[in-house]
N, C-alpha and C positions, 0 to 999 in steps of 0.2 A: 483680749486680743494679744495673741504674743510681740515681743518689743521686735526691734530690729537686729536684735543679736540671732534670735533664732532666724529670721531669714536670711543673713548674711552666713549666719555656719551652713545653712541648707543651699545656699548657693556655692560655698567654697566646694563643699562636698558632691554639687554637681558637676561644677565643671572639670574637679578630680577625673570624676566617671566618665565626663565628655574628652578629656586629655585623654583617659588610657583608652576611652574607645577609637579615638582619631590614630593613636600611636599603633594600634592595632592593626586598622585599615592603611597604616603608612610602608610597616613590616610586612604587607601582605602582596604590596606592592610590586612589579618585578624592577631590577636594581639595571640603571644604562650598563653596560660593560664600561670598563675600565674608569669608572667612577667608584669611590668612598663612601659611607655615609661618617661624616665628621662625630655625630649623636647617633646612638643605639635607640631604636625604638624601647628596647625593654627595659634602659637604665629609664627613659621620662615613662612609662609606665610604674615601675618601680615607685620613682620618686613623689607620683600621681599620688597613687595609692599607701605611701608613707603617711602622706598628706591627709586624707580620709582618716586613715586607722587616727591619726592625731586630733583628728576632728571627733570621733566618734566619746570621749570623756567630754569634752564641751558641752555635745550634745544632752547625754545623759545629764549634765546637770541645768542646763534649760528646763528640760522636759521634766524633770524631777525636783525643782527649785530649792536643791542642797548643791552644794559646790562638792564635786565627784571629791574631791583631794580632801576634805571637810567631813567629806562621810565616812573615807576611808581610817584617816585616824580618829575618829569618834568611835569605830568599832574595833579599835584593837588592845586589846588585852594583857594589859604589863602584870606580868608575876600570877598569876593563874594557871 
């Protein structure tokens, strides 16, 4: 049974999805007149979505049980 690490990346990475889909429906929103919006929907999409892309090496190595950064220099090739 996978441990808690994979459900807590699977959860980081949903609410990712659930932040930029909310920021999406916020943007879509019509704006009062002569109000600001202080935050840009598309910076906290953005930064949602940062978040994910960061998550998705974790993932791979859950899933794969080699540490992505472990695999990555075990195949690289000095002086060949």
């Amino acid at each position: 049974m996978p441990g808690p690490d994979l459900f807590l990346t699977l959860m980081i990475m949903g609410s990712g999805a659930a932040i930029i889909a909310v920021a999406g429906w916020w943007s879509k929103r019509p704006r009062i007149p002569g109000t600001i919006r202080w935050v840009s929907p598309t910076a906290i999409q953005f930064l949602a979505l940062i978040v994910i892309v960061l998550m998705v090496p974790h993932l791979i190595g859950l899933l794969g049980g080699q540490s992505f950064a472990d695999h990555v220099s075990a195949n690289r090739s000095f002086g060949r």
